[in-house]
PyMOL CGO cylinders between C-alpha atoms (Angstrom):
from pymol import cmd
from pymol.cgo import CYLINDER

trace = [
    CYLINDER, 25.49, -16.84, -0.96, 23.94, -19.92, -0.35, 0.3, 1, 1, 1, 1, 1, 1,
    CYLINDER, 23.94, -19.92, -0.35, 21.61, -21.46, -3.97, 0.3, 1, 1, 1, 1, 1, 1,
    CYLINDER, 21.61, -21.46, -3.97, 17.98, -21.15, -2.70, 0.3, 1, 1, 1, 1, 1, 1,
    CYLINDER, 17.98, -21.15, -2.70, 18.58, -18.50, -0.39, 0.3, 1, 1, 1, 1, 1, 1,
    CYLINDER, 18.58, -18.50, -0.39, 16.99, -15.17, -0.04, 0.3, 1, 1, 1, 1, 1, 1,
    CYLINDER, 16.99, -15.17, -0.04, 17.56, -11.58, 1.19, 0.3, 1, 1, 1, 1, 1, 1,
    CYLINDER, 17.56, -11.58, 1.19, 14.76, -11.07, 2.89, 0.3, 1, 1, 1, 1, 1, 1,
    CYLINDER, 14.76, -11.07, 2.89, 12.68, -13.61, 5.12, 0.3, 1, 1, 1, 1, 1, 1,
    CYLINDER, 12.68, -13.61, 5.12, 9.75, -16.08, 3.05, 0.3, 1, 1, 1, 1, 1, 1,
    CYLINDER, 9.75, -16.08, 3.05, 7.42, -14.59, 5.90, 0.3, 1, 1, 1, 1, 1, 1,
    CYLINDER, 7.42, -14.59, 5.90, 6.63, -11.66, 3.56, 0.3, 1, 1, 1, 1, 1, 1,
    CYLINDER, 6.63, -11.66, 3.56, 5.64, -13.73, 0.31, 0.3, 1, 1, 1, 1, 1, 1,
    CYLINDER, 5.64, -13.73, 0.31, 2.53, -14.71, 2.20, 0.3, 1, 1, 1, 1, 1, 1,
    CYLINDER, 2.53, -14.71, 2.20, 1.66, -11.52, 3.12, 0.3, 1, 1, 1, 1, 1, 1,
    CYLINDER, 1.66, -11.52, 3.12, 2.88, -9.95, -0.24, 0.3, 1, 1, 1, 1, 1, 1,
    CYLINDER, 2.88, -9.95, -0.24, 0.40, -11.46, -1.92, 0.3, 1, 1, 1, 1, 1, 1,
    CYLINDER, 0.40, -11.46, -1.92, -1.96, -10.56, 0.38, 0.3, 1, 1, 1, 1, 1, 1,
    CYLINDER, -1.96, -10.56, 0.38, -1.19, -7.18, 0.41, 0.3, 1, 1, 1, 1, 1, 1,
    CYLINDER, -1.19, -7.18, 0.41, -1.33, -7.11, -3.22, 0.3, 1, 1, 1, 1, 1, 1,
    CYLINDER, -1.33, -7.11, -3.22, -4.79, -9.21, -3.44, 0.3, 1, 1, 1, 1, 1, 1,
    CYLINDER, -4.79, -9.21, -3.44, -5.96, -5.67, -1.20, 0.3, 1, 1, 1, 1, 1, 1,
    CYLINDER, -5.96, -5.67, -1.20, -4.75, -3.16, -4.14, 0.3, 1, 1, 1, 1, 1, 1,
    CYLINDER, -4.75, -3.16, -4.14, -5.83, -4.89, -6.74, 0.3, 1, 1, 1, 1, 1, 1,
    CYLINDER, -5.83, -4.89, -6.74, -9.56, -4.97, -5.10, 0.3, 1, 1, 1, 1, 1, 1,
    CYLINDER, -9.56, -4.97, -5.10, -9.34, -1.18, -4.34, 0.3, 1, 1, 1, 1, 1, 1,
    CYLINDER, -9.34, -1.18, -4.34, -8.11, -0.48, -7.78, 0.3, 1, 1, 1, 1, 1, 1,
    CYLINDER, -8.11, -0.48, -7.78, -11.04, -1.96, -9.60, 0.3, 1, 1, 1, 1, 1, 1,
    CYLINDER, -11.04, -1.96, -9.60, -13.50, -0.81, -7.23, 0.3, 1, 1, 1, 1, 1, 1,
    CYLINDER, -13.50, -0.81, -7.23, -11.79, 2.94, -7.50, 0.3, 1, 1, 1, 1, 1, 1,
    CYLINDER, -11.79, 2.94, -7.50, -12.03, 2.41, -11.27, 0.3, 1, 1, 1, 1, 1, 1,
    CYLINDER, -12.03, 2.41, -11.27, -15.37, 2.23, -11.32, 0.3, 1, 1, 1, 1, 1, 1,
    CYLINDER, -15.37, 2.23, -11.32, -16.30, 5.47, -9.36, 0.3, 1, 1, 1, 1, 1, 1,
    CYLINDER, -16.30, 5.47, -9.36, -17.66, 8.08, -11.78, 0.3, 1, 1, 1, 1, 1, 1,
    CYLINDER, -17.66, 8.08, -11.78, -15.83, 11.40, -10.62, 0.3, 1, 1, 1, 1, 1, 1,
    CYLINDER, -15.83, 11.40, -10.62, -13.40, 11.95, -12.95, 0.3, 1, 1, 1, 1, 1, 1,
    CYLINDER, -13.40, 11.95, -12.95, -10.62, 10.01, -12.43, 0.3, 1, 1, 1, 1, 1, 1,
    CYLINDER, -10.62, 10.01, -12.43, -9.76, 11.58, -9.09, 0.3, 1, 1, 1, 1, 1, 1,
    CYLINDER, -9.76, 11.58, -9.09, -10.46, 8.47, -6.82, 0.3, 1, 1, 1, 1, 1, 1,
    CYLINDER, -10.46, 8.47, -6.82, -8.13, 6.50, -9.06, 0.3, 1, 1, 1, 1, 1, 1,
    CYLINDER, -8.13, 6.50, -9.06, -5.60, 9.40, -8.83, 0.3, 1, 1, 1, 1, 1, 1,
    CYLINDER, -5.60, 9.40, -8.83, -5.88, 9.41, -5.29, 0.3, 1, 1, 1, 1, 1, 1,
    CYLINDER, -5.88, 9.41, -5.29, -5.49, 5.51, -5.20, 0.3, 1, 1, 1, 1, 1, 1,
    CYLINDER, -5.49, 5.51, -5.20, -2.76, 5.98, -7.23, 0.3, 1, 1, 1, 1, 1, 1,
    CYLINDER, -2.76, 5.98, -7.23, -1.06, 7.77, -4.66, 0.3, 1, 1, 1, 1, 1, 1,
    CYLINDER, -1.06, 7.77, -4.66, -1.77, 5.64, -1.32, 0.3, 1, 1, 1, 1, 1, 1,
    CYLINDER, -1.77, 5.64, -1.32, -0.41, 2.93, -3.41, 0.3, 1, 1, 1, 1, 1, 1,
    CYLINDER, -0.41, 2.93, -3.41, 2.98, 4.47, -3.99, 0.3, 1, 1, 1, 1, 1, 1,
    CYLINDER, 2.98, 4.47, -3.99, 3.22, 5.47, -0.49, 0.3, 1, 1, 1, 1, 1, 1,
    CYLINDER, 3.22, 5.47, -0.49, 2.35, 1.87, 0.54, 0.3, 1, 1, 1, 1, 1, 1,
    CYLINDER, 2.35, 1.87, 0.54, 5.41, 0.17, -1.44, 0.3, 1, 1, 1, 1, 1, 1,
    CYLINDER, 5.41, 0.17, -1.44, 7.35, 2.68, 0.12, 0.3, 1, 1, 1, 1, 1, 1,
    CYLINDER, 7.35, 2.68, 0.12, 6.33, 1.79, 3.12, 0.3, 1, 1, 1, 1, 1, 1,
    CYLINDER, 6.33, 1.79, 3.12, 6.79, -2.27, 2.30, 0.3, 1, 1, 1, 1, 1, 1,
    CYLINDER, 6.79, -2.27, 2.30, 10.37, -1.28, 1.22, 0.3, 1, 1, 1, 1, 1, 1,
    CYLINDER, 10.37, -1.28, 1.22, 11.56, 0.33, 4.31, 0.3, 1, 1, 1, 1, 1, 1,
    CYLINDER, 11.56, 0.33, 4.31, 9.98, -2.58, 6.50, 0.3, 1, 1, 1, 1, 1, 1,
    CYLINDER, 9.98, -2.58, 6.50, 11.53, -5.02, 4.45, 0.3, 1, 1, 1, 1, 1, 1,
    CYLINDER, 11.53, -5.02, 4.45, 15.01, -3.39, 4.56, 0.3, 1, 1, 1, 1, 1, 1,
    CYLINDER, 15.01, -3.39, 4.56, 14.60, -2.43, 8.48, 0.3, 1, 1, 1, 1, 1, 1,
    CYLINDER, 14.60, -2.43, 8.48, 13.89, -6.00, 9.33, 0.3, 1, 1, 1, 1, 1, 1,
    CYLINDER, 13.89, -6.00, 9.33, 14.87, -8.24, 6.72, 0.3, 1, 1, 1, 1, 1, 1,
    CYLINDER, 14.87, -8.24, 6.72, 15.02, -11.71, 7.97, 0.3, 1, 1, 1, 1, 1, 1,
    CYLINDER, 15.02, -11.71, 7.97, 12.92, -11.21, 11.56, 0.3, 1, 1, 1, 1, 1, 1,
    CYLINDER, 12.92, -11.21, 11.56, 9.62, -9.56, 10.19, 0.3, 1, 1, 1, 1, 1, 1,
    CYLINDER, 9.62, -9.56, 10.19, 7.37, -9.28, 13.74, 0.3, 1, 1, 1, 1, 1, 1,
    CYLINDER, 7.37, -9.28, 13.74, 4.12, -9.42, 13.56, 0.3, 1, 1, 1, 1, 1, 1,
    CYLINDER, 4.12, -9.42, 13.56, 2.89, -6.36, 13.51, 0.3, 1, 1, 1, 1, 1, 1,
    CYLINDER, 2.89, -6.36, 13.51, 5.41, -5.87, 10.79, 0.3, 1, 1, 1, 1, 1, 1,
    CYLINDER, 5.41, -5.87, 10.79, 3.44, -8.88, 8.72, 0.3, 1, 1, 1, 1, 1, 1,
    CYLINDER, 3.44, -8.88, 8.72, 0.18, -7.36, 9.86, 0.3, 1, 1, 1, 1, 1, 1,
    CYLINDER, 0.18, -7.36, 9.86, 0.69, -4.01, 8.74, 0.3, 1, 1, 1, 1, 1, 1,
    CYLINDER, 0.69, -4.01, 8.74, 1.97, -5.12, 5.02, 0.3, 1, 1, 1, 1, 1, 1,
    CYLINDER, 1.97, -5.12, 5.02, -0.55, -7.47, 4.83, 0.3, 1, 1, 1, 1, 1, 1,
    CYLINDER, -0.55, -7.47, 4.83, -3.80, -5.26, 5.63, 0.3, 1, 1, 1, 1, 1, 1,
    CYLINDER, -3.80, -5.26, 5.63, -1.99, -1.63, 5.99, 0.3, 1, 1, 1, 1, 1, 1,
    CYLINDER, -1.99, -1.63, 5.99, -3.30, -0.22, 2.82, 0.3, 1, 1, 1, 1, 1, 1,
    CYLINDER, -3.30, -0.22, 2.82, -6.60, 0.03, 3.49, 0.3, 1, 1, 1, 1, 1, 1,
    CYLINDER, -6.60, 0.03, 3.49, -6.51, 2.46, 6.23, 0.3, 1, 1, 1, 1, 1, 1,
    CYLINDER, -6.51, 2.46, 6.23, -3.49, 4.45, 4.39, 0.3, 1, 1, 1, 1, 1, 1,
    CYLINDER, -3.49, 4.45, 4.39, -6.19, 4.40, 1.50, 0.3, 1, 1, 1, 1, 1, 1,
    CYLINDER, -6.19, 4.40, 1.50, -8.68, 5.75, 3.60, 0.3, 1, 1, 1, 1, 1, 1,
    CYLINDER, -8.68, 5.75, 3.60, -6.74, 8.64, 5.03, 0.3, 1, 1, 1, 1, 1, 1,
    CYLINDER, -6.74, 8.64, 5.03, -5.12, 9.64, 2.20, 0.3, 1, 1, 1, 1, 1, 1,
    CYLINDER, -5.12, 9.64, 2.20, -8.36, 10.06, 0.14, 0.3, 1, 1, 1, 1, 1, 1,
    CYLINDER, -8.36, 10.06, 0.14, -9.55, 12.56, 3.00, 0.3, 1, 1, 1, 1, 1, 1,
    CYLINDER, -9.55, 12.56, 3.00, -6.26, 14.44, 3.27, 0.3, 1, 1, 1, 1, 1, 1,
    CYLINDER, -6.26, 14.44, 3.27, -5.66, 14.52, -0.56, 0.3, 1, 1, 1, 1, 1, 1,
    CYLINDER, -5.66, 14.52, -0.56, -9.21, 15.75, -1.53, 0.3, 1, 1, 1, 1, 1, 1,
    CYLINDER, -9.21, 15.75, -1.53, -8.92, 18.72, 1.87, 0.3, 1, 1, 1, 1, 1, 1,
    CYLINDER, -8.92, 18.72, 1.87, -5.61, 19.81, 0.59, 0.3, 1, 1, 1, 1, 1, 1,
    CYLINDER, -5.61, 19.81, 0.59, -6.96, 19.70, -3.39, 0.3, 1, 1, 1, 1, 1, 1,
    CYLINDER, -6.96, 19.70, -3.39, -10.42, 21.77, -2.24, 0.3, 1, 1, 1, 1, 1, 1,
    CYLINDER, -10.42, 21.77, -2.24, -7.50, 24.14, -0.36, 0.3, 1, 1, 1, 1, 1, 1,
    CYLINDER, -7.50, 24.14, -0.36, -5.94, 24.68, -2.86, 0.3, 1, 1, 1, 1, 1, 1,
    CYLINDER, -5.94, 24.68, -2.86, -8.32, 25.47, -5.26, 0.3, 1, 1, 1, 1, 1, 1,
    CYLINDER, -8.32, 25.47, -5.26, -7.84, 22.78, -7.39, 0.3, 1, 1, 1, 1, 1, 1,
    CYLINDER, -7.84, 22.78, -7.39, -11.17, 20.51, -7.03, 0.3, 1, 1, 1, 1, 1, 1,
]
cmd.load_cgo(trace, "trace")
């Protein structure tokens, strides 16, 4: 391998960061809601399924990223957020647990 080279394209440090500027924001504002700990739970677990998601783009296109690809790591967690706090809390009440 070539010194200086990389796996995967330098199309997704730009977005990387973006994408992480995003969590961190949601994390401190979800941090400062006063229910318990539940929306930072809840974060907690969009956030896990959003690196997963980073991962498997980054290993299904690793050197030709499209754009919808760059869009969707850049900006993607904020709708994942969003649906994951309704589906967590409407399987939690379900359940019994909240």
């Amino acid at each position: 391998m070539n010194q200086g080279s990389t796996i995967v394209s330098p199309q997704y440090g730009r977005v990387l960061g973006r994408g992480a500027a995003v969590i961190s924001l949601v994390c401190i504002m979800a941090a400062l809601v006063l229910d318990g700990g539940l929306t930072v739970q809840v974060t907690l677990i969009a956030i896990m399924g959003y690196l997963g998601g980073v991962t498997a783009v980054a290993c299904h296109r690793p050197q030709s990223p499209s754009r919808f690809c760059l869009m969707l790591i850049a900006w993607g967690f904020v709708p994942l957020w969003l649906a994951v706090q309704f589906i967590a809390r409407y399987a939690w009440t379900a359940m019994g647990r909240l």
